[in-house]
C-alpha positions as CSV (number, residue, x, y, z in Angstrom):
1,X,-28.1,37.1,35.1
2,X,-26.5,38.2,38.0
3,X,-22.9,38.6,37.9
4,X,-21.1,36.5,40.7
5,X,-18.6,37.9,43.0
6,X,-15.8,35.6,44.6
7,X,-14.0,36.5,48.1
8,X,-10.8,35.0,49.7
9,X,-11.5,34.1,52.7
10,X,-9.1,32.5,55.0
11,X,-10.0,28.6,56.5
12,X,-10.2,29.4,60.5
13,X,-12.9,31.8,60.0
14,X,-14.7,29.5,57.9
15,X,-18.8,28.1,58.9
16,X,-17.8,24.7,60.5
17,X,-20.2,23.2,57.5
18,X,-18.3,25.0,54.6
19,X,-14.9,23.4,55.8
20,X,-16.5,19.8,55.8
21,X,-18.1,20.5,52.7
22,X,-14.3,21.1,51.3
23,X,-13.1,18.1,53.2
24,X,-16.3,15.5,51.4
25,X,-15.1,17.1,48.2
26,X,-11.1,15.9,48.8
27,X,-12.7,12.9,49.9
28,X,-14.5,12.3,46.7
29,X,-11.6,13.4,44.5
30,X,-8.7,12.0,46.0
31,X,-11.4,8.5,46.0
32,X,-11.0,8.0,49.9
33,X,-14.7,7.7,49.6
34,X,-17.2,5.4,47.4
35,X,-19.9,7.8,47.1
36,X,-21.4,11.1,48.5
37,X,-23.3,9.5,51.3
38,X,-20.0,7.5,52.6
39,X,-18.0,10.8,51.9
40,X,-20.6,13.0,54.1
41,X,-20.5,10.0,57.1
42,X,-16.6,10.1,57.4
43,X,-17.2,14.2,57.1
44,X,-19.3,14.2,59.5
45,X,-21.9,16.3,57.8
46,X,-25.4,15.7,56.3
47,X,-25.9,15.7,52.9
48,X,-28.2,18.5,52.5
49,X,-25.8,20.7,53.9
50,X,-23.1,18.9,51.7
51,X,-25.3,19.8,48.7
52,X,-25.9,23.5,49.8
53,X,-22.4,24.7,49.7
54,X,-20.6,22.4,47.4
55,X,-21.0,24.8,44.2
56,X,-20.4,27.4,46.7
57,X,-17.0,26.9,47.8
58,X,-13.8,25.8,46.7
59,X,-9.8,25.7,47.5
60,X,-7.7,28.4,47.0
61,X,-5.4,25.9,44.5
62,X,-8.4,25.2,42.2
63,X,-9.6,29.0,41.7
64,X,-6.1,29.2,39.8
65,X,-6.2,26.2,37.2
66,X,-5.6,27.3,33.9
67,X,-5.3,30.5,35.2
68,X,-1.8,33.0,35.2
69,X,-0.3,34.3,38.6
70,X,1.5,36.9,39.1
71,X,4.4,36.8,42.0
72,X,6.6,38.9,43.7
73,X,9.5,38.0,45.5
74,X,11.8,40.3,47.1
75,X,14.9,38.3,47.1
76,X,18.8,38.3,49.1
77,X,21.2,38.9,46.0
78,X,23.1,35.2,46.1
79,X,24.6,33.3,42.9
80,X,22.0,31.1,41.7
81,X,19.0,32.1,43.7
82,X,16.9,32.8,40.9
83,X,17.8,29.1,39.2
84,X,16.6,28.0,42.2
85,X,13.7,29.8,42.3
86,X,12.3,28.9,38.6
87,X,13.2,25.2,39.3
88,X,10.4,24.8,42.3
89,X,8.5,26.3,39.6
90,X,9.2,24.1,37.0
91,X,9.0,21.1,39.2
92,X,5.4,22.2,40.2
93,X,4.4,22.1,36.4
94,X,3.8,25.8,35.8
95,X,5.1,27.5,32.9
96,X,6.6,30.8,33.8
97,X,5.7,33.3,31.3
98,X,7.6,36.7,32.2
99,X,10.7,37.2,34.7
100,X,11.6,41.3,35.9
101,X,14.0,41.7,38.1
102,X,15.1,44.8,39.5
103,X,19.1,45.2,39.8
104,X,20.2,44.4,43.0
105,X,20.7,47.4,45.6
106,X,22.1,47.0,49.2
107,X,22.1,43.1,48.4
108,X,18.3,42.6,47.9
109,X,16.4,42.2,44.7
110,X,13.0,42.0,43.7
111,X,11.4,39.4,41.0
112,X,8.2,39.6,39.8
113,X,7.2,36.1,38.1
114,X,3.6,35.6,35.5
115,X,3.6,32.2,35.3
116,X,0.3,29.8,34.0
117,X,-0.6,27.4,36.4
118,X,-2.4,25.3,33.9
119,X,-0.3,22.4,33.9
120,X,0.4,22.6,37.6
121,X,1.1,19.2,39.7
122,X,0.4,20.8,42.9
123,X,-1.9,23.2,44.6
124,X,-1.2,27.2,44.3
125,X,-0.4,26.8,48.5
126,X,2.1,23.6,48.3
127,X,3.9,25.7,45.7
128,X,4.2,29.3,48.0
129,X,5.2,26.7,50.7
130,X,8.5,25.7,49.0
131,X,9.2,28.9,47.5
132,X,9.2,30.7,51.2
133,X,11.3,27.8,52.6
134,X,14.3,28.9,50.4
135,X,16.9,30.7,52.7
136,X,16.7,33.4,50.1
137,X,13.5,34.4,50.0
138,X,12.6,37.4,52.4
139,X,9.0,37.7,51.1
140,X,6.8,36.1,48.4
141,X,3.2,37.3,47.6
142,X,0.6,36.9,45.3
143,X,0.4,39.6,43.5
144,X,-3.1,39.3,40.9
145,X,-4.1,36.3,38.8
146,X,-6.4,36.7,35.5
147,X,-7.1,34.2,32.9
């Protein structure tokens, strides 16, 4: 058996019928559709197409269920900014597994953060949303994921 091999690929660059493949399959699990057929109409994409890439591709978000992240953060050195920090964590419903920081130098520090996402609310993106919105936060990257 082959072994398969998985790429990142960002959205915009995308086939047109891989992206409404993704949007049948929200569709279908967020039930904003009654079946496949009335998921592919409101898509607008036929089914065989549907049917060709929807074991093919998948969000970012569901590559890293039950899976453990790894993040880095390199952070401004303020009282309370890594409370902060591990609460949009905790409210996403990961469980952080390991916290290294570095001491602080020049007022910067950096974090890196393993947390499993197998109990997570929210997709992988929403998550790296809210954590780059803190005032904080100068950079945050994904830095590997395993199982």
């Amino acid at each position: 058996m082959k072994e398969e091999t998985f790429y990142l690929v960002r959205e915009d660059v995308l086939p047109d019928a891989m992206r409404k493949t993704l949007e049948v399959k929200k569709l279908l699990d967020r039930k904003k559709a009654d079946s496949v057929a009335d998921a592919v109409q409101k898509a607008d994409l036929s089914r065989s197409a549907f049917y060709k890439y929807r074991d093919a591709v998948f969000p970012f978000y569901t590559m890293v269920k039950e899976q453990i992240i790894t993040l880095f953060f390199h952070l401004e050195d303020r009282s309370g900014a890594l409370s902060r920090l591990l609460q949009i964590v905790a409210d996403s419903g990961c469980n952080v597994l390991s916290i290294h920081q570095t001491i602080p130098l020049q007022g910067r520090a950096n974090v890196t953060l393993s947390i499993s996402t197998a109990g997570m609310a929210d997709d992988i993106n929403t998550v790296m949303n809210q954590l780059r919105k803190l005032e904080f936060v100068e950079k945050v990257e994904i830095l590997g994921s395993g199982a």
